[in-house]
C-alpha positions, 0 to 999 in steps of 0.5 A: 585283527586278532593275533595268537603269539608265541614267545620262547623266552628264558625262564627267569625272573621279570620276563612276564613283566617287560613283554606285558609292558611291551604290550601295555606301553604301546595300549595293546590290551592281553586278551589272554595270557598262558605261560608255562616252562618247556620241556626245558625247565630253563626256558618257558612258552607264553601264548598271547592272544590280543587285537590291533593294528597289524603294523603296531603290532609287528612293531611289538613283535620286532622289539619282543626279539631285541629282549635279551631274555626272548629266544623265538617269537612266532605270530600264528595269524597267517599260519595254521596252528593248533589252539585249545583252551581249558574251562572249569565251569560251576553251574546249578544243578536243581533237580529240574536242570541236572539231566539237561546239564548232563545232556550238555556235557556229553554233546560236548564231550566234557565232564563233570569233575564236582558234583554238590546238591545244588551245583556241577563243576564241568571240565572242558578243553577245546578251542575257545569257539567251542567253550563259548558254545557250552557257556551259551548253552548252560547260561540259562540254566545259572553259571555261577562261576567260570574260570578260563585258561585262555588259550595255547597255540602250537603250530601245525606240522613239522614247518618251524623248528622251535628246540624247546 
């Protein structure tokens, strides 16, 4: 099953390094990794996203808050939460295939960030389901390069408290 995890933890060095050896010690893979300081620069969010066995992986969540470095951990895969992700995607741009490109990126509401003779860079945020759209879209047309953030997570609502 796949799980969305939001960790609050102190903004110091090694932290990254002991909750990614959490996840690796007990043969979880990271799918995807986002971290970046709060509006508090003391204090950072990472956005994990990784597949498991749902007992395993409370287990790994119980022993993120025992670190001290952890402030808050919140599983969002029985919650209802937010996700967006950023893509940067480098695709040739012939003369035959720039309309269609361009076509592909206004229905997706993305836009064209580099422009060179033979290529387009095109920017767009959404919800993975929606980056896995367009990519499918523009492989015909010969994707040479694709960068992804991986997604970030917040919950919905005013439910949780995070003060950070």
């Amino acid at each position: 099953m796949k799980h969305t995890i939001s960790v609050l933890v102190e903004n110091e060095f090694g932290v990254l390094a002991r909750i990614s050896g959490l996840f690796s010690g007990r043969g979880f893979n990271i799918e995807s990794l986002s971290v970046a300081p709060t509006h508090d620069p003391d204090i950072s969010r990472m956005t994990i996203v990784t597949r498991g066995d749902d007992r395993i992986l409370e287990q790994v969540t119980k022993q993120l808050n025992k670190l001290i470095s952890t402030i808050k951990v919140v599983d969002f895969t029985d919650e209802e939460f937010v996700e967006r992700e950023l893509a940067l995607i480098k695709v040739t741009a012939e003369a035959e295939s720039r309309a269609e490109a361009l076509r592909i990126v206004d229905i997706f509401r993305a836009k064209v960030v580099d422009v060179t003779p033979k290529t387009y860079t095109i920017e767009i945020t959404g919800a993975p389901r929606k980056i896995d759209g367009i990519l499918e879209l523009l492989r015909p047309m010969g994707i040479k390069e694709v960068v992804r953030s991986g997604p970030v997570a917040i919950g919905r609502g005013a439910k949780r408290d995070w003060t950070a």
